[in-house]
Structures are given as C-alpha cells and as structure tokens.
C-alpha positions in Angstrom: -68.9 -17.8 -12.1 -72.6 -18.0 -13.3 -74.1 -17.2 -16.7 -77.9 -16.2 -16.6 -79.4 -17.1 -20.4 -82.8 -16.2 -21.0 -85.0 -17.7 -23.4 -88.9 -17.6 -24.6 -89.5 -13.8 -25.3 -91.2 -13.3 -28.9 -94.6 -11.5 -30.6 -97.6 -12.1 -28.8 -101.2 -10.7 -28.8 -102.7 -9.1 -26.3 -104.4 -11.4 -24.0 -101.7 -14.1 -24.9 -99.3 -15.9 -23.1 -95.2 -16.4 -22.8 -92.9 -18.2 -21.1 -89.8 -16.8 -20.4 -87.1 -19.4 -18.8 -83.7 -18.4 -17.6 -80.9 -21.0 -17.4 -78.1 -21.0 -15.3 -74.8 -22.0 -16.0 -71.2 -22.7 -14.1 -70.4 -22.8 -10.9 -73.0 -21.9 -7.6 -71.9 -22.2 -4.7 -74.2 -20.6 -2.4 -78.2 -20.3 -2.3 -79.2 -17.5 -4.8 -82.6 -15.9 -5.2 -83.9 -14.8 -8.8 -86.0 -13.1 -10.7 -86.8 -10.9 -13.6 -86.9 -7.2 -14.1 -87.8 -5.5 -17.2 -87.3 -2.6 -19.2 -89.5 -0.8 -21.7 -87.9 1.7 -23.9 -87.4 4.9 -23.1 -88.2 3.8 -19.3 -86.0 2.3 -16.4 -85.8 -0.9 -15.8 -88.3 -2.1 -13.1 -89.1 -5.2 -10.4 -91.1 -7.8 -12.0 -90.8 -10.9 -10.0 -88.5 -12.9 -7.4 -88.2 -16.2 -5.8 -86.1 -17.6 -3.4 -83.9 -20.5 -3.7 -85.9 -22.9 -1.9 -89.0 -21.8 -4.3 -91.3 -21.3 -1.3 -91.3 -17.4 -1.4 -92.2 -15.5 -4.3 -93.1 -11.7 -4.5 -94.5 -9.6 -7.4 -94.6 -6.2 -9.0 -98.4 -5.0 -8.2 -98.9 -4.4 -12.1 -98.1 -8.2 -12.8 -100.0 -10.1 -10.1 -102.5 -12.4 -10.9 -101.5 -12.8 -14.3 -97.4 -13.4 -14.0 -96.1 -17.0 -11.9 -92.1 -17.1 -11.3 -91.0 -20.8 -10.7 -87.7 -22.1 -10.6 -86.3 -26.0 -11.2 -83.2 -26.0 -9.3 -82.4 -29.6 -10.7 -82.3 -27.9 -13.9 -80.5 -24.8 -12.8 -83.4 -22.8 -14.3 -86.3 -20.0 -13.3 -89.2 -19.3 -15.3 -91.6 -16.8 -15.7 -95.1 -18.0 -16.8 -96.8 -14.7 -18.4 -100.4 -14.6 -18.7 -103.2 -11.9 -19.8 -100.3 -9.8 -21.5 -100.8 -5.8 -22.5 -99.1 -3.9 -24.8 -97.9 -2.2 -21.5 -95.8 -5.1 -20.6 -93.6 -4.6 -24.0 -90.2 -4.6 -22.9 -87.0 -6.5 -22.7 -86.9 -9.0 -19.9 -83.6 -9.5 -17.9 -83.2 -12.3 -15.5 -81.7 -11.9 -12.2 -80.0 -13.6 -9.3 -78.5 -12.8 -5.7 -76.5 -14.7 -3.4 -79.0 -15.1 0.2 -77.1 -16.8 3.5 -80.5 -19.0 2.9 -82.8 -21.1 1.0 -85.6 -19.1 2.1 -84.5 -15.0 1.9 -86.0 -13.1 -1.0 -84.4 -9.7 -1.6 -87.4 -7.9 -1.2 -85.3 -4.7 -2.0 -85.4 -5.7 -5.9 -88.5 -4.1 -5.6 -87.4 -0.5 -5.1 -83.9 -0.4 -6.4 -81.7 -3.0 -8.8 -78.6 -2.4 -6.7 -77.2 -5.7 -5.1 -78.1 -7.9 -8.0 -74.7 -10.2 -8.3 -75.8 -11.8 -11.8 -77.5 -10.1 -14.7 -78.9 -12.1 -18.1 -78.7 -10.2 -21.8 -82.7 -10.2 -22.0 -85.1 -11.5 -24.0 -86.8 -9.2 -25.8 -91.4 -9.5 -25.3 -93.5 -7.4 -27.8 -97.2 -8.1 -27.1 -99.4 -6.1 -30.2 -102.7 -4.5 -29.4 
C-alpha cells in the first residue's frame, strides 16, 4: 500500500554534502516512523537514521552524528536526509525505511541493532563520496 522512492544520491567529494529525500506514495493509514539504512558493498546493511511520525524524535547511528539531520514533511509525504562532512566511509547505497507505530511519537529504536520489522523498504539511491 506504500511505495518508498528515494532520490538525491550522486558523486560527491569528501567533505561535501547530499541530500537524500524519500517520497512516499499510496495509501497510509496509520502513523509510520522512517528512516534510512545503508549498505556498503561487501558489508551488511546498517542503522543510519530514524524519525518518528510526528518529527519530534530522531535517533542516529554513532558514526553519523553531528554531520547527518533526518527530517520528514508529512504534507509532502516525504523524509530527508541532510548529509554533511561526508567520507569515503559513508560510500554505500542508501535505502529508505518506514514502520507502522500505534503513535505519532514511537521511534523503533530496534532499527538500530537489527532490520527486522521494517514494513516498507525503498530501491536505494546509490552515494559515492571520492577521497
């Protein structure tokens, strides 16, 4: 019932800055957290960022804060991902993610340490940042 599109990845220098946005389509019937996980290749895919419906929580990966903001326009159905500082490190293919919650406010705090539970998965949007 929802399609997750992501948009924004691309080449970037080190030290640069993306933003990633992720639009949602069809129907939504309930509050839904999201977020973004990525993948690097040859690794798993791992937390990046979440925020709750309501856009008053938010909680980060350690290796991203400070220098990644997740924000979400819910009159526009769509979450974004505001990358600053970028390392080669953070290479990968983004994927955007969203969860039901009973609530405006509930962040699935769980994305951190497992992917399992995520209702609704983008196709990624692949970020190459060069050294």
């Amino acid at each position: 019932q929802v399609q997750l599109v992501e948009s924004g990845g691309g080449l970037v220098q080190a030290g640069g800055s993306l933003r990633l946005s992720c639009a949602a389509s069809g129907y939504i019937f309930s509050s839904y957290a999201m977020g973004w996980f990525r993948q690097a290749p040859g690794l798993a895919r791992e937390f990046v960022a979440a925020i709750s419906w309501s856009g008053k929580n938010t909680y980060y990966a350690d290796f991203v804060k400070g220098r990644f903001t997740i924000s979400r326009d819910n009159a526009k159905n769509t979450v974004y991902l505001q990358m600053n500082s970028l390392k080669p490190e953070d290479t990968a293919v983004y994927f955007c993610a969203a969860d039901s919650t009973p609530n405006s406010n509930i962040i699935p705090y769980h994305w951190a340490t497992s992917e399992n539970g995520v209702d609704y998965w983008g196709k990624g949007t692949l970020v190459t940042v060069s050294s």
